[in-house]
C-alpha positions, 0 to 999 in steps of 0.5 A, a space after each residue: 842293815 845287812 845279814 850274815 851268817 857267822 860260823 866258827 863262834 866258839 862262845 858266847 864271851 868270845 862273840 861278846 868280844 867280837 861285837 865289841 870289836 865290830 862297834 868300835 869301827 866306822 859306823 859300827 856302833 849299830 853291829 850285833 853279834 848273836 851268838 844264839 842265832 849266829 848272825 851278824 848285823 852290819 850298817 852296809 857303810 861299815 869296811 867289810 875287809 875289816 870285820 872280815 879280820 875282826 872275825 878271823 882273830 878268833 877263827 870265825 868267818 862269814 859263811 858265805 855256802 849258806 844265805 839263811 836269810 835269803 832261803 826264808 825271806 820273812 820281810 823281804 827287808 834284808 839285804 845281802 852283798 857279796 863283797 867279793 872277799 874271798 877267803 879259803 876258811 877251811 883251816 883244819 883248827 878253826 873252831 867252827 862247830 859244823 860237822 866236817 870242822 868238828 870233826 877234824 877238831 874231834 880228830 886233833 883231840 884225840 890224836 893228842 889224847 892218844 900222845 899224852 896218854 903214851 908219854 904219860 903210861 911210858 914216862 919212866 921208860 922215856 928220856 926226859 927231851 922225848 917225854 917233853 917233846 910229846 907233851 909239847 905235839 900234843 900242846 900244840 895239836 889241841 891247843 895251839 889256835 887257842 894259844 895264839 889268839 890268847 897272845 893277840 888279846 894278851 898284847 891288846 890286853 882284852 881277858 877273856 877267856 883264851 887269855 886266861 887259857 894261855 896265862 895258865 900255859 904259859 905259867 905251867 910250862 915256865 914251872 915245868 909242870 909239862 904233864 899238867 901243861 897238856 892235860 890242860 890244853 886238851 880237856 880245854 880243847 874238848 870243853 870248847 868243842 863239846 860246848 859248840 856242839 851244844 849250842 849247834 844243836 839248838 840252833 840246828 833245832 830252830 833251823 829245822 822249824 824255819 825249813 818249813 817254808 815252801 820254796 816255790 809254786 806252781 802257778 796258772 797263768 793263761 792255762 799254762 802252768 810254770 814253777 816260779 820261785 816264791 818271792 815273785 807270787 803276787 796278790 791274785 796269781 792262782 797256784 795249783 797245789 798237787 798231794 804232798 806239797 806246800 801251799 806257797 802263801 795264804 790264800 782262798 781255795 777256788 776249786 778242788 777239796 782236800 785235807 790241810 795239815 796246818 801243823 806248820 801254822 797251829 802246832 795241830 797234827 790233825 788235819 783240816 778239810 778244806 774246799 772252795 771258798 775257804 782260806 789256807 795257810 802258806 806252809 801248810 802241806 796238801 794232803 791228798 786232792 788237787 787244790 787250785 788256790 788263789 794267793 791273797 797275800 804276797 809270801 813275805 806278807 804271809 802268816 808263816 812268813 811273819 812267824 818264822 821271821 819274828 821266831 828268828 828275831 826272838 832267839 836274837 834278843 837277850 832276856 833280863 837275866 842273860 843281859 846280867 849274866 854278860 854285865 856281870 861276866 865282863 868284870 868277872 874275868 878281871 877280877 878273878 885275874 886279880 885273885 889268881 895275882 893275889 893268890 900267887 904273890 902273898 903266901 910267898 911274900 907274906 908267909 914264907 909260902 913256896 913260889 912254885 906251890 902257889 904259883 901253881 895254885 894261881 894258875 888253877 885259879 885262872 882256870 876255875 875262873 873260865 865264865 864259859 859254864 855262866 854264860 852259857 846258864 841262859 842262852 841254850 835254855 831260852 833258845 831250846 823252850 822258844 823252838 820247843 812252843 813254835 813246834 807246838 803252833 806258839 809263837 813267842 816274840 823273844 827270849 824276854 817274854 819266855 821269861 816273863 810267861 815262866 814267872 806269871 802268876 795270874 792269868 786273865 782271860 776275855 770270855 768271849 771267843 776266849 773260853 767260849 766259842 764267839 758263837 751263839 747257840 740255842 741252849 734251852 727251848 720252851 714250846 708252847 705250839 709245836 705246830 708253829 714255833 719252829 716254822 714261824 721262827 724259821 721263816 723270819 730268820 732264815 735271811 737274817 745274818 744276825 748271830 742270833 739268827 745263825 743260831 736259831 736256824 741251826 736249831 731249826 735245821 735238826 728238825 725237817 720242815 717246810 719254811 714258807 717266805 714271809 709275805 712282809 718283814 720288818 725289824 724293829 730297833 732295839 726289839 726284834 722282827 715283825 713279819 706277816 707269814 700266810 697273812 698272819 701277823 707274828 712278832 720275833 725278839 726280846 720281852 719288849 717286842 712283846 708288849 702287844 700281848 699280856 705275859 702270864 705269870 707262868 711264861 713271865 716265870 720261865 722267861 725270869 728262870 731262863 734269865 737266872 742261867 744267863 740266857 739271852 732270850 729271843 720269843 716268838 708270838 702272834 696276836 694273841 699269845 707266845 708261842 715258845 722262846 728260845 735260851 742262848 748262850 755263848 757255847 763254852 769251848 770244850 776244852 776250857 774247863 781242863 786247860 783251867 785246871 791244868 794251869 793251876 796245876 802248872 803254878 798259875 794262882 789265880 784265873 780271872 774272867 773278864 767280860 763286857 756280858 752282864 754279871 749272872 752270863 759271867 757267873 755261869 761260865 765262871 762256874 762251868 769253867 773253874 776260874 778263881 775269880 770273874 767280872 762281868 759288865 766291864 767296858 774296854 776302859 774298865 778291863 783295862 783299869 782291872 788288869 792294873 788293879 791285879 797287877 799290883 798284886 801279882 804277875 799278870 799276862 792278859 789273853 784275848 783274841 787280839 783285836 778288841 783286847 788290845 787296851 787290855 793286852 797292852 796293859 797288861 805285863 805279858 799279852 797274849 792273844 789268840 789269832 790262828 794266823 790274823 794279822 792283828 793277832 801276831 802284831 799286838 801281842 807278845 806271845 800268839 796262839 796260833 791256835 784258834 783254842 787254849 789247848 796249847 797254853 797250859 804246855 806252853 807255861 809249863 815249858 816256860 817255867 821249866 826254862 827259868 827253872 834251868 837257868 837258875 839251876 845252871 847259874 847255881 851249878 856254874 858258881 857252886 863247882 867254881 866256888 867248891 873249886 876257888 875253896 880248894 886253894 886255902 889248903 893248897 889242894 887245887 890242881 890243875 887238872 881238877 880246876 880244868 874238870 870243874 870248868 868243863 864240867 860245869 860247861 858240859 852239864 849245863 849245856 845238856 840239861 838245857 837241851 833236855 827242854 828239846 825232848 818232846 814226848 810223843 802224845 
């Protein structure tokens, strides 16, 4: 498949159109017109002077000044021909929505505005053939590229909504309504302007976001440095990135320390100090030190990459109530045609009504009948709150799982590396030899790579000592470590690697108390008695418990934690937290036989980290997962944190909701003035004017309420 950008698409019926066009031609049946994204998806078999004409029926082109895709290779799978077609598009009353465009088109509308206000004002003191004559400049001036393609689908009898624009002028101008006639083709002329701009300006948001891809690097090779562009960096290659430029692509720092702002990755505005040995983010801005790092993944293979090309593909695809929406409008033009016949032949015919009345009536309800306001309810809105979560870091894989977040109404979490850290740590100590606890414990697990063992050294680590080597160690399964330090004997682990000392009824009560709280419990002894024990626990992430209250502020009903620990592990962080409801004890089977169970009473998204939530992820109606970049992360789930915490996520329901609260909105907004509007020509007070302000009303309200979802405020 081939990529191209389209300019000059004035609406989404009118793209809807065109692709049906496109479809019909030799090989065309897999062609895809986004009026969202403005991108047009061809089979490289399919004759391009054709499409090239298809488009130009309507004043659209393909903008051959701009290749987005080749500016931001996400894939590296597109392909992109210059066919050699030359066309000078630069037609002064193209509706192409770019800057110089509309301003000419801004231009034309106001010299028209202009004329028709002086032939209005000065009327009386003007022969009638000069008064028609401006009237008819100023038709033409603002309207005529719509009268024309209006024409071209009257004859090839395809109603949208430039024929119903030129069957209302035609009939205003055939009753001698001139000054209406005008009126018409100007306010129309500003309703299609206006409406492009709107769609521009989400599409210009989602632009910026992608502009973030770096678009070279300064590589070493041999000692010698070069700029090459970034599509040719290869797994291996070391590049040097200087204060104030981009990392080209993922990979580790080998030399040098500096501070990383990641903001392009995980929405994080913070930066993060990086140095030798640790990984880095292609995109991410180098703040003030030198950094040679060496490229683990070729661009297109990279975090950022991926996320800017599944951002693309999300602002392409068309949620359940946009897919409606079109049905619906496709049968909507017809039948409001058949109103508008019905409107203008009964009165007269069956009670004695004047033809000019009603054929007037008729005309205005051609024009309340523009779907333009309806069509646009969804796809501005979806666009705006998909840009809006990727410049906070989330990443959501299209306009669908936008929706689906914004109605949710359960959430569950894994514990593990979810609501907690994934890092064990020494909650509670009990001493009974302050000599030799800490150094025992030390000395035997100072080699280990156990988390348990990271954790108790961490422990050790707050305090100063000396920690011998042991002479002899040797772990033992299930249980723990022996080890002989100074020709001692001492044992390390769980109860059962206790077994060679008796437990007193006080110690055994202090291990049973630790247990209570959900600890896991690591003891040291030596031939004789315990010498202290250790109380472990998953640390709880500090923001868990107010991004738990802020969701149930946001609408989510009820929170659920599931988790494989045991159940009194799972009631404690149940508790810290605030969840609504948690289980614990659960295999992978069992998370995902939970999810179908509270899917059959609610709306369930499931968030886990990806990689061993994946049954549960999969199961459940909407997955998240939170991956700060891995791979696994952005492949399994239908929205990614690119986060490692859930900071993001309350913002990102909120947001979701919002959205579907618009376009509900939007569509009542679109139907109400239509049908205020269509109520008006049962007394016969529909005009033409007040049908055209209805349509354009409602276009324009709809558009800016939508971009309201852009407006961030600033933290």
């Amino acid at each position: 498949m081939n990529e191209y950008r389209v300019k000059g698409l004035s609406c989404g019926n009118c793209a809807m159109g065109l692709e049906q066009q496109i479809k019909k031609l030799a090989y065309g049946e897999t062609a895809t017109l986004s009026y969202n994204s403005g991108k047009l998806k061809l089979d490289s078999r399919v004759s391009f002077p054709d499409v090239e004409r298809i488009l130009k029926s309507d004043n659209a082109f393909i903008d051959r000044t701009h290749d987005h895709s080749h500016d931001h290779d996400h894939s590296g799978s597109h392909k992109h021909h210059d066919h050699g077609h030359g066309h000078d598009h630069g037609d002064g009353h193209t509706h192409s929505h770019e800057h110089g465009s509309s301003k000419k088109i801004m231009i034309l509308l106001i010299v028209s505005a202009v004329i028709y206000a002086a032939a209005f004002i000065f009327g009386n003191q003007l022969n009638a053939t000069l008064q028609i004559s401006m009237y008819v400049i100023a038709i033409l001036l603002s309207g005529y590229s719509t009268f024309l393609k209006g024409l071209k689908n009257l004859f090839a009898f395809r109603f949208n909504i430039d024929t119903l624009m030129t069957i209302a002028l035609i009939g205003a101008v055939s009753i001698g309504d001139w000054k209406e006639a005008t009126l018409v083709a100007i306010l129309f002329g500003l309703n299609e302007l206006l409406e492009g701009l709107g769609m521009e300006k989400a599409r210009r948001s989602m632009e910026t976001l992608l502009k973030v891809a770096p678009k070279e690097a300064h590589i070493l090779n041999n000692g010698i440095e070069s700029v090459v562009p970034i599509a040719s960096l290869k797994v291996g290659d070391l590049v040097i990135v200087k204060p104030g430029e981009k990392i080209p692509s993922d990979g580790t720092v080998t030399a040098g320390k500096s501070s990383v702002n990641e903001a392009a990755i995980t929405g994080e505005s913070l930066p993060v100090e990086k140095s030798t040995g640790e990984p880095v983010f292609g995109g991410s801005i180098n703040n003030e030190g030198v950094l040679h790092v060496t490229v683990d993944k070729a661009y297109k293979d990279s975090s950022l990459a991926k996320i800017l090309h599944l951002v693309e593909e999300a602002q392409e695809t068309k949620t359940p109530t946009e897919l409606f929406i079109n049905k619906f409008a496709k049968y909507y033009t017809p039948i409001i045609m058949a109103v508008s016949a019905l409107v203008i032949l009964i009165p007269p015919l069956l009670l004695g009504g004047d033809w000019s009345k009603w054929v007037y009536q008729g005309l205005a309800v051609l024009i309340v009948g523009c779907p333009c306001a309806l069509i646009l309810s969804s796809p501005i809105a979806i666009v705006s709150g998909i840009t809006r979560n990727a410049r906070n870091g989330i990443l959501i894989k299209g306009g669908v799982f936008l929706e689906q977040l914004g109605k949710i109404d359960t959430l569950a979490f894994d514990k593990t590396g979810t609501l907690t850290k994934g890092e064990p740590h020494v909650e509670q100590t009990i001493v009974f030899d302050e000599e030799r606890f800490l150094m025992v414990a030390a000395s035997i697990e100072k080699s280990s790579s156990h988390p348990l063992a990271k954790a108790i050294m961490k422990k050790v680590n707050e305090s100063t000592m000396d920690v011998p080597a042991p002479d002899d160690i040797q772990t033992v399964s299930g249980r723990g470590v022996e080890a002989r330090i100074h020709g001692n004997q001492y044992w390390l682990g769980n109860e059962k690697n206790m077994e060679h000392i008796e437990l007193s009824a006080d110690i055994q009560k202090q291990i049973n108390d630790l247990k209570e709280q959900g600890l896991t419990l690591v003891l040291v002894a030596d031939t004789q008695r315990v010498l202290g024990m250790f109380g472990i626990s998953d640390e709880i992430r500090e923001e868990s418990k107010s991004v738990i209250e802020e969701l149930h502020r946001a609408g989510i009903k009820r929170t659920v934690m599931l988790t494989g620990d045991h159940q009194k592990t799972a009631e404690k962080v149940a508790n810290l937290v605030g969840v609504t409801a948690y289980y614990g004890g659960l295999l992978p089977e069992d998370k995902v036989n939970k999810i179908k169970e509270l899917a059959t009473t609610g709306r369930v998204a499931m968030i886990g980290d990806g990689i061993n939530d994946a049954p549960a992820l999969a199961s459940a109606q909407l997955g998240i997962a939170m991956g700060k970049g891995t791979d696994s992360a952005i492949e399994t789930a239908d929205i990614v944190l690119m986060q490692d915490h859930l900071g993001k996520l309350p913002e990102a329901v909120s947001i979701a909701k919002r959205v579907n609260s618009i376009i509900r909105f939007n569509i009542s907004v679109a139907l109400g003035l239509k049908l205020i509007a269509l109520l008006l020509t049962i007394p016969g007070l529909l005009t033409l004017w007040i049908a055209i302000l209805s349509d354009m009303g409602a276009t324009i309200f709809v558009t800016l309420v939508s971009l309201t979802i852009l407006i961030q405020k600033k933290s």
